[in-house]
C-alpha positions, 0 to 999 in steps of 0.5 A: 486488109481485113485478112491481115486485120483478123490475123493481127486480131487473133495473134495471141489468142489460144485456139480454146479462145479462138473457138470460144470467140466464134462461138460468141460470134455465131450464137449472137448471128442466129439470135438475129438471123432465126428465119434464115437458119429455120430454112437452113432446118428445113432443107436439112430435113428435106435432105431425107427426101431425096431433095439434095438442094441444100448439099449443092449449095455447100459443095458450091460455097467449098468450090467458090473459097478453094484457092487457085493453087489447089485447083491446080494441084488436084487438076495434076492429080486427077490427070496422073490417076488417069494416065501418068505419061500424061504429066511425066513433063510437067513441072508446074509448081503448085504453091510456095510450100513445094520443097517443104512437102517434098521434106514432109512426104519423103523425109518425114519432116514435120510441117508447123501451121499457125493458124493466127499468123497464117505462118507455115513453116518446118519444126523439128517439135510440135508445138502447142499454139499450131497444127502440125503435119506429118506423113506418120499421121496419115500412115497410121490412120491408113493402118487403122482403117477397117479390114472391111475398107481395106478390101474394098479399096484394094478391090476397086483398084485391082479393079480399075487397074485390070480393065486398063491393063486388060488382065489381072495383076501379079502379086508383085505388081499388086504390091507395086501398085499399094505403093504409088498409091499410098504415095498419091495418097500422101501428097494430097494429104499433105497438099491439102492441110496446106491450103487450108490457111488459104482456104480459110481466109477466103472462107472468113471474107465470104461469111464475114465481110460478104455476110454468107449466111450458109457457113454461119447456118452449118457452124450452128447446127453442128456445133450447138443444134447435135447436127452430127447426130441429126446427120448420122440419123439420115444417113442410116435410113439413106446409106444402109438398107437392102438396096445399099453397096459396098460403097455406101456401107463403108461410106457409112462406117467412115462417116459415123465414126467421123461424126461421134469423133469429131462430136466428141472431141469438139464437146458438141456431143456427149456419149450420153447423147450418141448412146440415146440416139444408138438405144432409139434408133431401129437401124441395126447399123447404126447402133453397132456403129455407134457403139463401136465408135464409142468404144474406140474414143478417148474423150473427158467427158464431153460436156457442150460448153454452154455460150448462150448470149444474154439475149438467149439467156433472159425472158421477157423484155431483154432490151429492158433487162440488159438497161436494168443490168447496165445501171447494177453494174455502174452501182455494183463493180465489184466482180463478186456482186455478180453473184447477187445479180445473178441470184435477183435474176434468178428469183424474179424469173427474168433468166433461163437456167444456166450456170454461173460461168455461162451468165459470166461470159454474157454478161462480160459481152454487154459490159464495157469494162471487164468484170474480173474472175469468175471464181469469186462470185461463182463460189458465192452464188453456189453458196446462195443457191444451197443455203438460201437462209444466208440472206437472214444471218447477221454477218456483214457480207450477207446482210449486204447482200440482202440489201443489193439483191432485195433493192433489184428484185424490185427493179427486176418485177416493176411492170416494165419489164 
């Protein structure tokens, strides 16, 4: 019931609404919730130590919500890599999608996922509103990999395959090998993009109906606290070092440019951000690394979007503030008005700096009718800020404007708030 709730909840929403709404969500849970992400922070930073306590606790959470036909899938696989005779009978189906990524891993079609609806389905063009799989995707992904990668990769299977055989491979058996393997690599590809919508409702019951603190404490710190960054940082001094392997660097690689990809196409990051932390930081590689990220993005920007909530937002006595700023709403419903509000705020020292789109969505969250555009009284409010000697000119509008904003100054400074 609540999985069907939420999909109904979100059919029409855009995943930039999707996002800014969980956004809301978790910033409006860690306003109630400090002492529960303070001890988040500090297994993080004990993560440093040696202490992997906290790392458990997520690997346990990930197993908890993975589905059963995923257990399954990756149980075959396992038993394949292992001994392939050892399956060669088995026909186990592991999810109603079998024949649609069969298409999508031999015939290179492509597989639409709505994460809305939970609707997977085949398409013949990407569409804006899903996520879309395909097998070209990952190919090139493959053949973007570092060199360095890829000779390690190649030399751990040789490897394997070599104290199996009892000998090394030839040259066509090599090749032969790169094949099943990418094959292998494909299908879990695939298989896994396609459990993620089962994935995930179960992940959202866990957090949301079960009320797990562990998924909101990771959303935050990654999202709004520069976690990747804070991440990237530790695995410097613990993956890369005169006791590090081939391994653990490329680990390492992988996951810096993960970390500054995801960062910057998500907007938790900027790469005013990765750069201070490349510039400060005493690791070699993770200044190279860092930069040679930067240099392979694509970004416009990457500014965090701001989505502090009023209760973030306001100083001193909030409950008072937010009765204060219902009662100007109900005597001032015009959207433009917001403007003068803002500004009276501003002026009797009751809001943190921020701009005009981030109080407009707070506030919209604690009014009970919507409050109209925001462009309006955004433009107004800047006009305010640059010329505050406005206020005294004899045109209408603005001695109106005195008029709201001198009245609830008043209301902002009585003592009571």
């Amino acid at each position: 019931m609540e999985k069907s709730l939420f999909r109904i909840n979100t059919f029409k929403m855009t995943e930039k609404d999707n996002r800014m709404s969980a956004n809301k969500a978790v910033r409006e849970w860690k306003v109630g919730h400090k002492r529960e992400y303070d001890d988040f922070k500090r297994q993080v930073a004990a993560i440093g130590k040696g202490d992997l306590s906290l790392l458990e606790r997520i690997m346990t959470l990930l197993n908890d919500c993975m589905p059963q036909d995923a257990r399954n899938f990756y149980g075959y696989i396992y038993k394949y890599i292992g001994d392939p005779d050892s399956v060669k009978n088995d026909q186990t189906a592991f999810s109603q999608y079998d024949q649609l990524a069969a298409e999508c891993i031999f015939n290179h079609a492509l597989i639409s996922m709505n994460f809305s609806t939970g609707q997977i389905e085949q398409t013949n063009s990407p569409r804006q509103d899903c996520t879309i799989i395909r097998t070209d995707d990952f190919e090139q992904t493959v053949l973007s990999m570092p060199q360095s990668m890829k000779c390690f990769l190649n030399d751990m299977c040789r490897n394997l395959v070599a104290d199996g055989v009892g000998g090394q491979l030839t040259d066509d058996e090599q090749d032969a090998l790169q094949s099943i393997g990418l094959l292998v690599a494909k299908t879990v590809y695939v298989y896994s993009l396609l459990f993620v919508p089962e994935y995930l409702d179960r992940l959202y019951k866990r957090t949301i109906i079960d009320g797990d603190a562990l998924a909101y404490c990771i959303y935050f710190f990654v999202t709004f606290d520069h976690g990747l960054s804070q991440m990237a940082d530790m695995f410097s001094h613990q993956m890369v070092g005169k006791h590090s392997s081939c391994f653990t660097s490329e680990m390492f690689r992988l996951c810096i440019r993960s970390f500054v990809g995801h960062s910057l196409t998500n907007k938790s990051e900027t790469k005013e951000s990765w750069e201070a932390l490349a510039n400060n930081t005493s690791n070699d590689d993770l200044w190279k690394e860092v930069h040679l990220a930067l240099r392979d993005s694509h970004t416009h920007g990457g500014q965090q979007k701001d989505s502090r909530t009023l209760d973030e937002l306001l100083i001193g006595d909030t409950e008072a503030v937010k009765s204060r700023i219902l009662d100007y709403l109900r005597e001032n419903p015009q959207a433009s008005r917001l403007a003068y509000l803002l500004y009276a705020l501003r002026q009797t020292g009751k809001i943190q700096p921020c701009s005009y789109i981030t109080f407009h969505r707070a506030v919209q969250s604690l009014s009970p009718k919507p409050l109209g555009g925001p462009d309006v009284p955004q433009k107004r409010f800047h006009e305010l800020m640059a010329d505050p000697k406005l206020l005294d000119s004899k045109g209408k509008k603005w001695q109106q404007a005195k008029s709201i904003i001198d009245h609830w100054q008043a209301e902002f400074d009585k003592k009571d708030i």
